[in-house]
N, C-alpha and C positions, 0 to 999 in steps of 0.2 A: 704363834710366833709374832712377837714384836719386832718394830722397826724404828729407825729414824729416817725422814726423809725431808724433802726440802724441793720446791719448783719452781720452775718460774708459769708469770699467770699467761693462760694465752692472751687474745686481740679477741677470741669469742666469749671468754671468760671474763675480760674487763668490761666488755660489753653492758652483758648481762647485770656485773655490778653496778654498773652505771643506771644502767635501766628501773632496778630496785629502788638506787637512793634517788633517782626524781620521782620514785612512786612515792615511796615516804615523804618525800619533802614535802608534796601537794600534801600528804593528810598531816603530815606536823604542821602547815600553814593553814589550814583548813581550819582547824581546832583553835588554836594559841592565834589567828587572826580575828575570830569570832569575838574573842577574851577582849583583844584590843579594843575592837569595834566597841564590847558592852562597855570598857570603861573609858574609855577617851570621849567617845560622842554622846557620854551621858551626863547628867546631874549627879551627884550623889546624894540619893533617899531610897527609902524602900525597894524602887522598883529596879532601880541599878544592884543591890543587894538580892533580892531575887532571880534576877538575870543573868547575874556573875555564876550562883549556886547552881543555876540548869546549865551554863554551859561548861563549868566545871568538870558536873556531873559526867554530861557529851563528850569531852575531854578523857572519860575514862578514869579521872581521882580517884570517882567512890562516893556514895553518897555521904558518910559519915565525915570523910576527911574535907569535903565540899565546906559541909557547914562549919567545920571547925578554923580552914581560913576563912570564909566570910564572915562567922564572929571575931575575929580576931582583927581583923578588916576595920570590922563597925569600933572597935576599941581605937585602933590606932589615929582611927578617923576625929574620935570626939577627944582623945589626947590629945593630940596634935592642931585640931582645928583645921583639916585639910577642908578644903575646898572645890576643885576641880578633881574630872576626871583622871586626869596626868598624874596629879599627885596619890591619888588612889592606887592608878599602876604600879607609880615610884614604891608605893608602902605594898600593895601584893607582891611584887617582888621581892621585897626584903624577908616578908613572913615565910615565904615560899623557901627560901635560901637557907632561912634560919632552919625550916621544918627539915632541910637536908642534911644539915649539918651531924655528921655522927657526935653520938652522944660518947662514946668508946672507941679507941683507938684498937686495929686489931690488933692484933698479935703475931707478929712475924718472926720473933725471936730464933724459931727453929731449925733446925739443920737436918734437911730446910725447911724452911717455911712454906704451909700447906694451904692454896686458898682451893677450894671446893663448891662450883658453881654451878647453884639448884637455880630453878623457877620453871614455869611449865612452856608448854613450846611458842616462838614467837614473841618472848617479850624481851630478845636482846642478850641471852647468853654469849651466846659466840664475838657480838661486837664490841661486849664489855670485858672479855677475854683478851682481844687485841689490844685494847685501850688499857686495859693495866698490865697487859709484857710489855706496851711500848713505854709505860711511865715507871715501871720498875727496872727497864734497861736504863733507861738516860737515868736515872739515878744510880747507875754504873753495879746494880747487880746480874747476875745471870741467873736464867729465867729459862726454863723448861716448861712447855705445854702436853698435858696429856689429852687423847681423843677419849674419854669414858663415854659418848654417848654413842654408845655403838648399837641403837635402835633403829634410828633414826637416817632414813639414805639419806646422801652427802654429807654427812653432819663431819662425819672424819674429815672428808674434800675439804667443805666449806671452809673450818678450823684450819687447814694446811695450808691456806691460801692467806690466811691472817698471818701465820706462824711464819710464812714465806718473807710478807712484810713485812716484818718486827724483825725479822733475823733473828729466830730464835728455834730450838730443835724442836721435835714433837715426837711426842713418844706416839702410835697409836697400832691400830689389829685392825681386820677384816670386822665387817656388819655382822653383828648378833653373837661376838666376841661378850666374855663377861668382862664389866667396864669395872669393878674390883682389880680384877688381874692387872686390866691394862692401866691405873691408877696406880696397884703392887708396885709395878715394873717401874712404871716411869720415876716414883718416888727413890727404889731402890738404886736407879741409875744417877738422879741426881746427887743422894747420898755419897755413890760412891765416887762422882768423879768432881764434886765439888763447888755444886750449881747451889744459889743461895735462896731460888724459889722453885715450887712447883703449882702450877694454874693446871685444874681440874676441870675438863665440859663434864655437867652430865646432864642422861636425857631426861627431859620435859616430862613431869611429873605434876599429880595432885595431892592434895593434904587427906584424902579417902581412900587412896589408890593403898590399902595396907602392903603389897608386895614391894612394891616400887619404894614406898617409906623403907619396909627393914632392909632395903636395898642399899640405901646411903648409908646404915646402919654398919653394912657388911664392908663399904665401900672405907668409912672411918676409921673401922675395924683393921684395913688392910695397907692403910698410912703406917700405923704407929706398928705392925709388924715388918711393912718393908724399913722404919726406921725410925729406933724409940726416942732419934733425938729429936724427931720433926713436933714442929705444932703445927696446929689443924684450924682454920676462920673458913668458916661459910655463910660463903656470899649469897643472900637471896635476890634476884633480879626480878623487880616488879614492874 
């Protein structure tokens, strides 16, 4: 059985979130401080260009996307003529920005429009869930959230506590519910009462895991039955 529900957060529950984002904070500063340090209090030669690529790496990039902005880095550098540290950062942050930039606009056209949000546990589902009901509501559409990560305890909670703050419904079921269904429903509810998006959690998977892959398969599969006029973008969150 599905539901919609809606709460308010306790004083022990905002807590808690509180307590999270000063954990993150220290390691978001932690990383992107280090970056600072190597280009601000450095020269730019070699070893600035080496330095930037390990803490990139530290940073979690990737080794491959490391070296591709620090060549890109050393380019901007010898166009430019830059000089200082400073201006190193000014130019890593541009490339940075640029490397974010979608190449492709998605596709929301549908009725409704189906966003479907993978990546594996930990890298930020649920808060980039929030952050697009709340930029797709002040864009004055309505916005329906489904729980599909019905693996995972709290994951429903956690998602209802966003949903709470965006002011926005949630469709979701009980733990180890199939997150198809509960995806089915929610899309078939927005179809029929005239909601212009639907935001899908699901649970934290790998590119080996082959069950969990034809899982999203089945999950795809069950948009375009609860509603052939929807279109379907999946978001991968890295």
């Amino acid at each position: 059985m599905f539901f919609f529900k809606k709460r308010n957060i306790s004083d022990k529950e905002f807590e808690e979130q509180q307590k999270m984002q000063r954990g993150l904070e220290k390691t978001r500063t932690g990383f992107f401080q280090n970056i600072l340090n190597t280009l601000t209090n450095s020269q730019i030669d070699d070893d600035l260009y080496n330095d930037l690529e390990e803490q990139l790496i530290l940073a979690d990039v990737g080794p491959a996307c490391a070296v591709r902005l620090v060549d890109e880095l050393r380019d901007e550098v010898e166009e430019h003529h830059l000089k200082t540290g400073q201006e190193a950062l000014d130019a890593l942050r541009g490339i940075i920005c640029r490397e974010l930039t979608p190449r492709y606009p998605m596709e929301l056209e549908g009725r409704p429009a189906v966003i479907l949000v993978i990546g594996v546990n930990g890298v930020g589902k649920t808060t980039t869930i929030a952050k697009l009901a709340h930029l797709y509501k002040e864009e004055g559409k309505r916005v329906m959230l489904a729980a599909g990560d019905t693996f995972r305890a709290a994951a429903s909670e956690q998602l209802e506590l966003w949903a709470d703050r965006a002011g926005v419904p949630l469709v979701q079921a009980g733990q180890g519910a199939d997150p198809a269904a509960v995806i089915f429903d929610a899309v078939k509810s927005a179809a029929a009462k005239g909601y212009d998006m639907v935001i899908a959690d699901t649970a934290g998977r790998l590119h080996n895991k082959k069950g969990l892959m034809d899982e999203l398969g089945k999950i795809s599969r069950s948009v375009k039955k609860a509603s052939p006029e929807a279109s379907l973008e999946v978001l991968l969150v890295l």
